[in-house]
C-alpha positions in Angstrom: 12.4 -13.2 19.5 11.3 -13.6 15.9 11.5 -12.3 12.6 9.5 -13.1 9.3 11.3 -12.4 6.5 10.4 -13.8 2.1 7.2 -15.6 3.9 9.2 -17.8 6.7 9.1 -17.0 10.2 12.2 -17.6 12.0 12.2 -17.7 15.8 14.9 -17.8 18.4 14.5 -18.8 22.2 17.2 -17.6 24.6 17.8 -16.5 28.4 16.7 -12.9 29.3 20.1 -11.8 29.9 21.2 -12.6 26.1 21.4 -9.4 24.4 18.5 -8.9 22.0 20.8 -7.2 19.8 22.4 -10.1 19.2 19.4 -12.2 19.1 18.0 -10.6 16.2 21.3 -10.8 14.4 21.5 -14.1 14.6 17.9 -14.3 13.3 19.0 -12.0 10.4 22.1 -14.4 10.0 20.0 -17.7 9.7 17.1 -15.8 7.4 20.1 -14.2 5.2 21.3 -17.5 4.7 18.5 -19.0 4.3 16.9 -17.2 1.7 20.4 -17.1 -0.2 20.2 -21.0 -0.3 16.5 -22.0 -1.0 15.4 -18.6 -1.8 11.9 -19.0 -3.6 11.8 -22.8 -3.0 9.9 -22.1 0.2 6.8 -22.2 -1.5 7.1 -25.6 -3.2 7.9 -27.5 -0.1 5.1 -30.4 0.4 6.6 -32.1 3.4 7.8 -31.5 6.7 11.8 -31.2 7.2 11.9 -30.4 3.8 15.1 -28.3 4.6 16.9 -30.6 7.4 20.2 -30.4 6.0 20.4 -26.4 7.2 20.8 -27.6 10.7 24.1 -28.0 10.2 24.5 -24.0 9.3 22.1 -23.1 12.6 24.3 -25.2 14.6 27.1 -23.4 13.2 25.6 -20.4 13.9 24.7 -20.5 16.7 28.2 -21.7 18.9 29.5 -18.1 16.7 26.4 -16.0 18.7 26.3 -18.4 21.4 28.9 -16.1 23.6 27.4 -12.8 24.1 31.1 -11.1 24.8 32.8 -12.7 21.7 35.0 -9.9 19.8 33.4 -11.5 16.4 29.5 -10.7 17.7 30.9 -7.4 19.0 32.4 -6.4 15.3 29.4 -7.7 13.6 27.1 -5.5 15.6 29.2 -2.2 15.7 29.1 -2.9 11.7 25.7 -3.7 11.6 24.8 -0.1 13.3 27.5 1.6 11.7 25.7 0.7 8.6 22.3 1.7 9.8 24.2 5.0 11.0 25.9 5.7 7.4 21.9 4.9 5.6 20.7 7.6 8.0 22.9 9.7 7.4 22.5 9.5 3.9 19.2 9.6 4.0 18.8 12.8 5.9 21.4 14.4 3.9 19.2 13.1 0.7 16.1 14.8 2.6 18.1 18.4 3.2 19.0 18.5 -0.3 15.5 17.8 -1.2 14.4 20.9 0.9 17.1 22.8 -0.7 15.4 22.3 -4.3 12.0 22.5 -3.2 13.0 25.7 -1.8 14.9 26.6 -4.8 12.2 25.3 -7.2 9.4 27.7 -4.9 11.7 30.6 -4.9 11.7 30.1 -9.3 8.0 29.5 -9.5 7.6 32.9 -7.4 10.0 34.8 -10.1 7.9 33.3 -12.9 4.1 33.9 -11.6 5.8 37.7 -10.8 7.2 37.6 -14.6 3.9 36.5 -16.0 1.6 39.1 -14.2 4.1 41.6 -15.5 3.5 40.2 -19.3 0.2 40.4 -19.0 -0.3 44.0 -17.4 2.8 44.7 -20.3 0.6 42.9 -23.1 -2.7 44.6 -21.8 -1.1 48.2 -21.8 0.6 47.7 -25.2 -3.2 46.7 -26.2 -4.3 49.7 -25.3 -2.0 51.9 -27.0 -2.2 50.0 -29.7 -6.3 50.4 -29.6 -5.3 54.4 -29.0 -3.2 54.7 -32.2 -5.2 52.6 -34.6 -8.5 55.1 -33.0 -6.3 58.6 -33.5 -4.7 57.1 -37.2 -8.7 56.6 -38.3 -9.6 60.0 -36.8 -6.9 61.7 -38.6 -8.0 59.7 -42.1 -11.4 60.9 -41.3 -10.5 64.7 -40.9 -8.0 64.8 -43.9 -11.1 63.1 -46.0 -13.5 65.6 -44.5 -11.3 68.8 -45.1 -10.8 67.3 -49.1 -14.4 67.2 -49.8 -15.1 69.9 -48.0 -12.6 72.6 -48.7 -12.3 71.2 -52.3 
């Protein structure tokens, strides 16, 4: 099993009985660790066992995950998927409410195309009757003029 993580590959060689849950956390574990301690060093390294002295932490590590039924390694995976549970969670509750505005946000942009084809056909009709008025007001100036020159 193996992960890469900031650049580094970190690898992990066990039986085929050893949970690979565990496996990978332990991999997490030393790569958490690791990057927490050298962090963007990794790059400036120039010789072999540059980083020697982190044996002592692997070592460490690896009696902890080394017993596959310990309560500790237990705890730490229930919290470990407990936590991807609660992201999940959150993240599809994130997603809903996401729908629920788009759906919301559709449902408005409906309501104003509606409103502005209703302003137009308003803004076109109130064209017309405007055109209408200002076409019977000159026809009534041009009778009243008539009739004066006329009848006078």
């Amino acid at each position: 099993n193996y992960i890469i993580e900031n650049e580094v590959c970190y690898l992990v060689l066990c039986e085929r009985n050893y949970s690979k849950r565990l496996a990978y956390s332990y991999l997490e574990d030393i790569a958490q660790e690791f990057h927490s301690i050298y962090g963007k060093r990794v790059n400036t390294v120039t010789r072999p066992y540059s980083y020697i002295e982190f044996n002592t932490y692997i070592q460490k590590a690896k009696k902890v995950f080394s017993d596959g039924r310990s309560r500790r390694n237990m705890n730490a995976l229930n919290y470990q998927l407990q936590d991807v549970q609660r992201i999940m969670v959150k993240n599809i509750d994130d997603v809903l409410q996401r729908g629920t505005v788009l759906s919301e946000l559709d449902t408005k942009t409906q309501n104003l195309s509606m409103l502005s084809q209703k302003y137009k056909k308003d803004a076109t009709l109130l064209n017309s009757k405007s055109m209408y008025v200002k076409a019977v007001a000159g026809f009534v100036a041009l009778l009243v003029f008539l009739l004066y020159f006329f009848i006078l």
